[in-house]
N, C-alpha and C positions, 0 to 999 in steps of 0.2 A: 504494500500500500504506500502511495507517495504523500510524503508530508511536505506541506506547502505553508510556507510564513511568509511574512513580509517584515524586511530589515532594512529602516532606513527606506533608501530609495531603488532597493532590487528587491526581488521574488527569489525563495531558495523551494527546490524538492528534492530533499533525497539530500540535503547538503550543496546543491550544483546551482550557482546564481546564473537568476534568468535574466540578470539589468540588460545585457546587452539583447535578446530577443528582439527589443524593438529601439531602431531609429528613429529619432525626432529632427524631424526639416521644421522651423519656427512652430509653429503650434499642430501641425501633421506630424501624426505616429503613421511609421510606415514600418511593419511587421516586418523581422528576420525572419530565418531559421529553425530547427531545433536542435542543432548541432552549432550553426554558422553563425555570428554576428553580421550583419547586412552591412559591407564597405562601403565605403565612403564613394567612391567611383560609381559604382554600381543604384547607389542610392541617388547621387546628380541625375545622373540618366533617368530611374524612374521619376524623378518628379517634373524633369521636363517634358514628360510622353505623359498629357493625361492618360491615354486609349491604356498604354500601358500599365501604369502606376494603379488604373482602373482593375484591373486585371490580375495584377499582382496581388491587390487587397483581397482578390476573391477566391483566389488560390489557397491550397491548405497549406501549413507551417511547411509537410516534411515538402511538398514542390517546389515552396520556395527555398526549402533545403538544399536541393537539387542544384537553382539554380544558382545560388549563390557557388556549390561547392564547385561548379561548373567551372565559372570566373575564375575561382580562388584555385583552380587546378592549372592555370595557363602559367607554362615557364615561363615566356616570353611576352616583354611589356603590348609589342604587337597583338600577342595573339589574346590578349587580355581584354583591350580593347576592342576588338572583331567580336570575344565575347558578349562584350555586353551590348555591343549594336545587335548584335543576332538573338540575345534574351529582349530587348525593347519589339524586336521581327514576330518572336515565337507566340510574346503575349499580344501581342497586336493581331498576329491572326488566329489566335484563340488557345495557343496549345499550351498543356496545364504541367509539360516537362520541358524538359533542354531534348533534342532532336537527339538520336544517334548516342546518348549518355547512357553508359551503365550500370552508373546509380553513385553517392556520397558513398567512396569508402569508407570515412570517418564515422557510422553509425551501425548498429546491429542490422541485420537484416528483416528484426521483427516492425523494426521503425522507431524504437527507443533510442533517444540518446546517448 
């Protein structure tokens, strides 16, 4: 059973702080991960693509899981970039993963953190 508090200004379950879960753009929270803190890069790009950032909020935590680990998996500052223009691509024309991914190493495969 996960125990859940609130300390200060994070969330803990299980001992594991949730603070960074969600990014705040001036008064918009725009939802992480459940593994991934939402980058700073990553987080510009959605709040300038309403269609996008629309999309993003309606996605579940672990898709945006997905996509962020997506991002954060590119060696190259290049190909990082290509990322996130093609995460702004995928939620624009509707799709609720990254294309071709096979999945956040960083998590169990039950979908728990």
């Amino acid at each position: 059973m996960a125990l859940l508090f609130r300390s200060q200004r994070s969330f803990h379950i299980e001992g594991r702080s949730l603070r960074s879960y969600c990014g705040r753009v001036g008064t918009q929270v725009i939802p992480g991960g459940v593994v991934h803190e939402l980058p700073d890069d990553l987080r510009t790009a959605l709040t300038g693509n309403a269609t996008a950032l629309a999309a993003w909020q309606d996605i579940t935590p672990l898709a945006r899981n997905e996509f962020i680990c997506w991002v954060e998996d590119a060696k190259q500052q290049k190909t990082r970039e290509r990322r996130i223009r093609r995460t702004q691509e995928e939620l624009e024309e509707g799709m609720r993963r990254p294309c071709c991914w096979p999945g956040c190493k960083h998590r169990e495969r039950n979908g728990k953190a």
